[in-house]
Structure formats: C-alpha cells, structure tokens
C-alpha positions as CSV (number, residue, x, y, z in Angstrom):
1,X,120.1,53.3,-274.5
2,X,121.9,55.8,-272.3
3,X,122.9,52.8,-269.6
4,X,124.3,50.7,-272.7
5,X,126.6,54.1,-273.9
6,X,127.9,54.2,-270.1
7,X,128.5,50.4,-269.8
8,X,130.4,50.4,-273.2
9,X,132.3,53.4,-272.5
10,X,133.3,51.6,-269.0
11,X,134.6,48.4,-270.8
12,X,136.6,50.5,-273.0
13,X,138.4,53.0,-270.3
14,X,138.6,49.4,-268.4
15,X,140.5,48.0,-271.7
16,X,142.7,51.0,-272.2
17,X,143.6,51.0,-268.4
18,X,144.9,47.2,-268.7
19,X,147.1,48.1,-271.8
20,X,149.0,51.0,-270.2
21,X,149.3,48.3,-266.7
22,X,150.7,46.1,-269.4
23,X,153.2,48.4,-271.0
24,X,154.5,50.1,-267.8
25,X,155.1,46.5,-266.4
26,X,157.0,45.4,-269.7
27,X,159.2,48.1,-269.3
28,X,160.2,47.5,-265.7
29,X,160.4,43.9,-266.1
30,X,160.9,41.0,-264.0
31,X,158.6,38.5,-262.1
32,X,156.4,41.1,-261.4
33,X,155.5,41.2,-264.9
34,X,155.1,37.6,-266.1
35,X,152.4,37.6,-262.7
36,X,150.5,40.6,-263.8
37,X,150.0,39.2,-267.3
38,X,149.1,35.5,-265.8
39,X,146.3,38.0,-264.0
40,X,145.3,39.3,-266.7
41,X,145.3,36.5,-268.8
42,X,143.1,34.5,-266.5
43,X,140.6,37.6,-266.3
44,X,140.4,38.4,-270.4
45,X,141.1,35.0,-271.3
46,X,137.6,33.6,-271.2
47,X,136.5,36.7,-272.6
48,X,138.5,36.4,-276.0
49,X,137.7,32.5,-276.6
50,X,133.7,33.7,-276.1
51,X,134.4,36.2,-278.6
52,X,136.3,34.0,-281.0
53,X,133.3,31.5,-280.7
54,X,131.1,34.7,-281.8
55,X,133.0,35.4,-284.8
56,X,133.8,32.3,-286.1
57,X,130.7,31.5,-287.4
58,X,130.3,34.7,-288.6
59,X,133.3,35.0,-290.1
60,X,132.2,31.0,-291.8
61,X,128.7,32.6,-292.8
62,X,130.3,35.7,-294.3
63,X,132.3,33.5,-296.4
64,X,129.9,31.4,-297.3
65,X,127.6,33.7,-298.4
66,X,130.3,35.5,-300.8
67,X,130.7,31.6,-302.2
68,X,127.1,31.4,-302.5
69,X,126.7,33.2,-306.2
70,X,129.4,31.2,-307.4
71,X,128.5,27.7,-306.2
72,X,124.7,28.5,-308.0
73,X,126.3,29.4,-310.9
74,X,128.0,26.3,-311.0
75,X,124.9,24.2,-310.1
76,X,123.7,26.5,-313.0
77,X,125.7,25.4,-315.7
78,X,125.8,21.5,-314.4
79,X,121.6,21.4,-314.6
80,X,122.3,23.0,-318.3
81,X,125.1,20.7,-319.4
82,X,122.7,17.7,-318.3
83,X,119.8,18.8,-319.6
84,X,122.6,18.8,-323.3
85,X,123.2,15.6,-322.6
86,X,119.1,13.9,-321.8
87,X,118.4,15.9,-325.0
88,X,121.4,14.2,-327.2
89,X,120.1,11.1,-326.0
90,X,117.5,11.7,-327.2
91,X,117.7,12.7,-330.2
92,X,120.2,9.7,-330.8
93,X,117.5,7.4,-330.1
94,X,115.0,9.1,-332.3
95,X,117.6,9.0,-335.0
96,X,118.0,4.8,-334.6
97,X,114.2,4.6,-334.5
98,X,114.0,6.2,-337.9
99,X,116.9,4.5,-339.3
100,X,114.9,1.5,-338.7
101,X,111.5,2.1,-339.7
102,X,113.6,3.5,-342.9
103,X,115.3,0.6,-343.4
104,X,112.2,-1.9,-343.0
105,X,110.2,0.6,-345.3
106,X,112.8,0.3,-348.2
107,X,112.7,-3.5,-347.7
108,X,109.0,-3.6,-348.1
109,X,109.2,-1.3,-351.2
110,X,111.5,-3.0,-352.9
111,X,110.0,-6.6,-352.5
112,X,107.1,-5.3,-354.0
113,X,108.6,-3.0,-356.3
114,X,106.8,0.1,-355.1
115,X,107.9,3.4,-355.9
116,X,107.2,5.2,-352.5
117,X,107.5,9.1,-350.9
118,X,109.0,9.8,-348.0
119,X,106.9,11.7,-345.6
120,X,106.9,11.9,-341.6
121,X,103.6,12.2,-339.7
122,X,103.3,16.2,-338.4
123,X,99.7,15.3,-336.7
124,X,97.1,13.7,-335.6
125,X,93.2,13.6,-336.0
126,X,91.5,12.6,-333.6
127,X,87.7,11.6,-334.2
128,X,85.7,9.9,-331.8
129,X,88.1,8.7,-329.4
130,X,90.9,7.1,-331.4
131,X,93.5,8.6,-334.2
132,X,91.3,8.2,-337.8
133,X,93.8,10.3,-339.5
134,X,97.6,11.7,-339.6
135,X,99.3,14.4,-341.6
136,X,102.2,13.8,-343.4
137,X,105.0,16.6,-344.4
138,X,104.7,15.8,-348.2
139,X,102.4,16.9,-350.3
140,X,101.4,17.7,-354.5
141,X,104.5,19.4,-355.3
142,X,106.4,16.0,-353.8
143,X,103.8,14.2,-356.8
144,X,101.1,12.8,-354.1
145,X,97.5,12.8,-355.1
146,X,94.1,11.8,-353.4
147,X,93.8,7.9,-353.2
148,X,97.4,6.9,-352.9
149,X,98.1,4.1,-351.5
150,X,100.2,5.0,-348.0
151,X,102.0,2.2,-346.0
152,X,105.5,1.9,-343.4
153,X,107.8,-1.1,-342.7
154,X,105.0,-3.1,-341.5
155,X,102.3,-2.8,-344.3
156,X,99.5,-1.1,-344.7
157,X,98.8,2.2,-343.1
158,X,95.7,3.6,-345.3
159,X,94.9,6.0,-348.0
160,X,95.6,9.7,-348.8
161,X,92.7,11.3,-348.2
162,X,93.4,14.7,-349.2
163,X,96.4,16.8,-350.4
164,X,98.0,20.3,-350.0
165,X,101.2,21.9,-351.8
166,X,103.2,20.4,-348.6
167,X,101.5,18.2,-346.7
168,X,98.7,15.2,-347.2
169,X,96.0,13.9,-344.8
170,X,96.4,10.1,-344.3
171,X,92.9,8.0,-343.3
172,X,93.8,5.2,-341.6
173,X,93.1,1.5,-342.5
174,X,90.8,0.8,-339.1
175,X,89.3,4.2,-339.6
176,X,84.9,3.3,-339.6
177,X,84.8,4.6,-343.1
178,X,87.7,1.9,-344.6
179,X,87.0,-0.7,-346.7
180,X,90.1,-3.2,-348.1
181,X,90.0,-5.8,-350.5
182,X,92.2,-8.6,-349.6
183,X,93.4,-11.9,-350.8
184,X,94.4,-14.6,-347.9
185,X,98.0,-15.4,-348.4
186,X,98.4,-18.9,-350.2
187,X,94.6,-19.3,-351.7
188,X,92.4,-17.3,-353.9
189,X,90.0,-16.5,-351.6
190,X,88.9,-12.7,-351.6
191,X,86.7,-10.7,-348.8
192,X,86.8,-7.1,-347.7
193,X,88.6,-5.8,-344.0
194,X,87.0,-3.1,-342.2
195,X,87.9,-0.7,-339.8
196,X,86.2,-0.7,-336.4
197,X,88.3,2.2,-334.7
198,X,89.8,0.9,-331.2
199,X,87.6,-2.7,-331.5
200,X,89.6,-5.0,-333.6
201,X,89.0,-5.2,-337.7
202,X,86.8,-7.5,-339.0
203,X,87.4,-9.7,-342.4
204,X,84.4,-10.5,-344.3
205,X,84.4,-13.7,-346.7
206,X,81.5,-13.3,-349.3
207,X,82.0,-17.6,-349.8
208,X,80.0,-19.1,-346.9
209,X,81.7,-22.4,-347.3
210,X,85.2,-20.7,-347.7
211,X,88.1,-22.3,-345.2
212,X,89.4,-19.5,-343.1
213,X,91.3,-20.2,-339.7
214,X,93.1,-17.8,-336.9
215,X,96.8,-16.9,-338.3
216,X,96.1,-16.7,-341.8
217,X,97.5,-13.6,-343.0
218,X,96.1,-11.2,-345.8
219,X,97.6,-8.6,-348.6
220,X,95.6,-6.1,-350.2
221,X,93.6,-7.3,-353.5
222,X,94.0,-3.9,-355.1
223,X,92.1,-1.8,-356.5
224,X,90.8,-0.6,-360.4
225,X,94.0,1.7,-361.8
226,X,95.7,0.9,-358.3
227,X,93.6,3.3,-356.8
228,X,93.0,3.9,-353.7
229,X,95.3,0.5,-352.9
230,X,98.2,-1.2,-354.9
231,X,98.5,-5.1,-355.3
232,X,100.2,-7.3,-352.6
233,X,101.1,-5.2,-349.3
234,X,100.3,-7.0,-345.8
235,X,97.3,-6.0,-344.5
236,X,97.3,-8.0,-341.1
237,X,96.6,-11.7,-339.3
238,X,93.1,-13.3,-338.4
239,X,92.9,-13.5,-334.8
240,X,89.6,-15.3,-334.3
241,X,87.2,-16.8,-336.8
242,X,83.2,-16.0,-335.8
243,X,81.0,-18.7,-336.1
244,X,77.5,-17.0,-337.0
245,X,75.2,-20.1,-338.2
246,X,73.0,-18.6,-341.6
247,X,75.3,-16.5,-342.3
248,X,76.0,-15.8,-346.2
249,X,79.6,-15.4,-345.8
250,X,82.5,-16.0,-342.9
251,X,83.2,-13.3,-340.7
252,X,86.5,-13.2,-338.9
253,X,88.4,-10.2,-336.6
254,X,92.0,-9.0,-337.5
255,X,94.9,-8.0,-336.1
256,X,96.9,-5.3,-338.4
257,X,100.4,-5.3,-339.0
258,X,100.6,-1.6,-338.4
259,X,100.3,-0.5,-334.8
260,X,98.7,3.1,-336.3
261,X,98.9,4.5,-332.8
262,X,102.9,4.5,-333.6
263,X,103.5,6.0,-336.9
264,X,106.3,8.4,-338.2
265,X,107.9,7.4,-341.0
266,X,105.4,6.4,-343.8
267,X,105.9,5.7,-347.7
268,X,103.7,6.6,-350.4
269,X,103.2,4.7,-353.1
270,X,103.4,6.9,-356.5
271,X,104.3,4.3,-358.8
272,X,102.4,1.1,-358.4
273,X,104.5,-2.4,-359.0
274,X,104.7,-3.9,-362.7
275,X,103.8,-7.0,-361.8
276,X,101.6,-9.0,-358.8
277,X,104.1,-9.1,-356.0
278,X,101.4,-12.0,-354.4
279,X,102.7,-12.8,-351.1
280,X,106.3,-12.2,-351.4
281,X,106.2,-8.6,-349.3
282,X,104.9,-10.5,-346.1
283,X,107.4,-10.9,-343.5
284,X,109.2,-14.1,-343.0
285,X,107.0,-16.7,-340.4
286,X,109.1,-17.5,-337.6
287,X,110.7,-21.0,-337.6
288,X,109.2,-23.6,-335.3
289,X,110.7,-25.4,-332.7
290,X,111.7,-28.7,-333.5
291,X,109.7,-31.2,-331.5
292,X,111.7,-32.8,-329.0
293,X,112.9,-37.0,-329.5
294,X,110.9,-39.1,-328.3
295,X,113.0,-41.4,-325.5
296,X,114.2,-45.1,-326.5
297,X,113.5,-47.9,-324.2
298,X,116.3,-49.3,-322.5
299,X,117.7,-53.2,-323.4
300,X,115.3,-55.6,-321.9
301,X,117.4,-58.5,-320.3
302,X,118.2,-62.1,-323.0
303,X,114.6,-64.0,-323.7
304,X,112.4,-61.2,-322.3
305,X,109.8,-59.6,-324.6
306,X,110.6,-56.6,-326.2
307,X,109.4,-53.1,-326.8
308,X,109.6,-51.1,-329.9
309,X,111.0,-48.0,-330.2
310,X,111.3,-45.4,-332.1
311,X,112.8,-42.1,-332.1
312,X,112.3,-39.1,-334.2
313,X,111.8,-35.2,-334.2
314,X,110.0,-33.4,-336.5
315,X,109.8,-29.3,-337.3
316,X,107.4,-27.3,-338.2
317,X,107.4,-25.6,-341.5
318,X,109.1,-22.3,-342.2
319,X,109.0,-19.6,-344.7
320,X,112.4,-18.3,-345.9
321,X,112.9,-14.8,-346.1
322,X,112.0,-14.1,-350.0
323,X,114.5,-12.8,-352.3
C-alpha cells in the first residue's frame, strides 16, 4: 500500500517537473523548445493514447449505462403496444366469428319460423370424458324454461335441461341420455337418434324393411306440445348403414350438423313454428359436377364402316337454396 503511495507521488512530482521544463522553455523560445517538446512528446506520448484507450470504453459504458433505463422503457412500452394490437386482433376475429354464427342462426330461424333467445355458452360440463352439457348466459327472466328446444346456425344442439334467473344448462344432442325423434328428409320414415358421447350417433329405424342409405339427412320429428324438440330443425347425415341380419329394425350411425365441441352462440326456441317447416330449414346440397362429354369419333375415310357417336353430359341433381 505504502510502495503504491510512493510510486504515485513519484509520477506526479515527475509530471509537475515536465510542466514547469515546458513553461520555462516556452518563454525562452527557439529551437531549443520545439526539441524539448518533440522529447517529451515521444516519452508521454504512448502514455496518453494507453490512457485514452482506458477511458474510452469507460467513458462508452458510462454512457451506455445512463441510456440503459431509457432504452427498457422503450422496449417497455413497444412489448405493451404489441400486446394492444395481438389483443385487437383478436377480438376483431371473435367479433366476425359471431357475426357469422349470428347471421346463419337468424337464417335457420326464420326458415323455420322459430322464435329463438339469444344466449352465449359461459361453460362447459364435462362428464365422462367429453362435453354433455354447456351453460348459456340466458335464463327465466329472458322467458326460457326446462325442455326448450336449443339449436345454432347448424341445427340442432339439444335441450334445456335446467334453468336459473340468468343462465340455463344446455344437454347436448350426443349426450348418453338423448333420445331424438327424426323424420329422413324426403320420406315418411320415422326412428329415434341417440347420443353415444365421442363414438358417432346412431339412428334407429323401428321398420325392418325401411330403405335407409349413407347421406340421407334427418330433421327432428318433434315432440307432444313441442316439448322438449320443435318440428323440422336438421338433426345430421347417415354416415354408414349397419347391416345386423334378424334385426327388428335398421340401425345406422350419424354424423351431426353441430360440431358441439364448438359452440357459442346458440338460439332458443320460445315460440315453436305455426306450421311444419318439413325440410325446408336444411341447408342447400351442394351442386354436382357435371359429368364430363364423352369424345366423338373422328370422320372415318369415304366407303369405310362407321362408328357411332354420341356426345352428352349430364349433372347431378341440386337443391336450390329454399325461399
């Protein structure tokens, strides 16, 4: 500690010595002068540039770290301004989403003349491994009982199963414990679909010799006083008809309309329709391809036999969108 006090007081007298050898030569002038400082410039020189390259970085740190605050504040409000924006996103999606279920629900009420209540799904049940139930945000004081029929822009979601003053529990169509009477679309046959939670619903025929195939699409029968189901909403399509010889009736598995792991925006029905709606509230069936023409034979040369022809395209049918 001592040694490094007598070095650094050496340095210093050594300093002070040079700057009065450097005044007293300014004064007198002269070559004398301009080789004294070239002396001393060659000895301190090196001396000065280490110490520049000491304090130049720092000098750099020192600023940087007074810039520091500021620059995190900044990244600060940049992180916050994005996070604004990912959240109007968003919600600008969600908005569009539930303009559209919206828009398809009103369509689906109004074809069948259903006066509906608006509610949005709060929660979900769970029970056994898949969603059985859903809570709605609407409840008595919005005019909603037990046993209403409850549907979206698809068709049919499922019954209210019970009621508070502002909400109502929904059970679901493939819930275990649902039964639906249905009509296929275009005949008079009648059977019964049943929920089978995740495994695929199952349509049951009580006419053994009844003509079912894959694609036909059901509606609800309805029920006595409309309750728990109204007349004429789309229930789903058969996706495989089960050939079980002896069997009493046809058995068939269907796919839904309503994908019920998706739901927000569902309609009650408070005010069943006037008339039998039928099949008018099914959606449109999409328009088949035309079949492409079958090639004509090119002219056969004068005298040789010839082969008929013909050309021709035919389409499958489609189903207008109903007034």
């Amino acid at each position: 500690m001592n040694r490094d006090n007598r070095r650094t007081r050496t340095v210093l007298a050594l300093l002070l010595l040079t700057s009065f050898l450097l005044i007293t030569v300014d004064f007198r002038g002269g070559g004398v002068s301009d080789r004294v400082r070239g002396l001393v410039g060659s000895v301190f020189g090196p001396l000065e540039r280490a110490a520049g390259a000491v304090v130049r970085p720092v000098s750099g740190l020192v600023d940087d770290v007074g810039n520091l605050s500021s620059r995190k504040a900044k990244i600060a409000a940049l992180e916050k301004e994005n996070a604004a924006l990912r959240q109007q996103l968003r919600t600008t999606g969600d908005v569009r989403s539930r303009a559209a279920q919206l828009d398809r629900l009103l369509r689906i009420s109004g074809l069948g003349q259903y006066r509906i209540v608006l509610g949005q799904v709060v929660a979900v049940g769970p029970a056994q491994g898949f969603a059985s139930t859903v809570t709605i945000d609407a409840g008595s004081r919005d005019g909603l009982t037990a046993d209403m029929t409850v549907l979206n822009g698809d068709g049919l979601v499922g019954r209210v199963k019970s009621v508070t003053a502002t909400t109502a529990t929904v059970l679901l169509l493939t819930d275990p414990t649902s039964t639906v009477g249905v009509r296929l679309e275009g005949t008079r046959e009648l059977g019964f679909v049943s929920g089978r939670g995740q495994r695929p619903m199952q349509l049951e025929v009580p006419d053994a010799q009844a003509k079912i195939t894959k694609g036909q699409r059901l509606v609800t029968l309805g029920s006595v006083n409309n309750r728990p189901y109204v007349r004429g909403v789309p229930v789903g399509v058969i996706s495989s008809v089960l050939l079980e010889p002896g069997s009493p009736s046809r058995i068939a598995t269907v796919l839904p309309y309503v994908d019920v792991s998706h739901l927000d925006v569902l309609g009650v029905v408070v005010e069943p329709p006037r008339t039998d709606p039928r099949d008018s509230v099914l959606p449109p069936r999409p328009a088949a391809s035309p079949t492409p023409s079958a090639p004509t034979a090119a002219p056969r040369p004068s005298g040789a036999p010839s082969a008929g022809s013909s050309a021709g395209s035919s389409a499958g049918p489609s189903a207008s969108p109903r007034p």
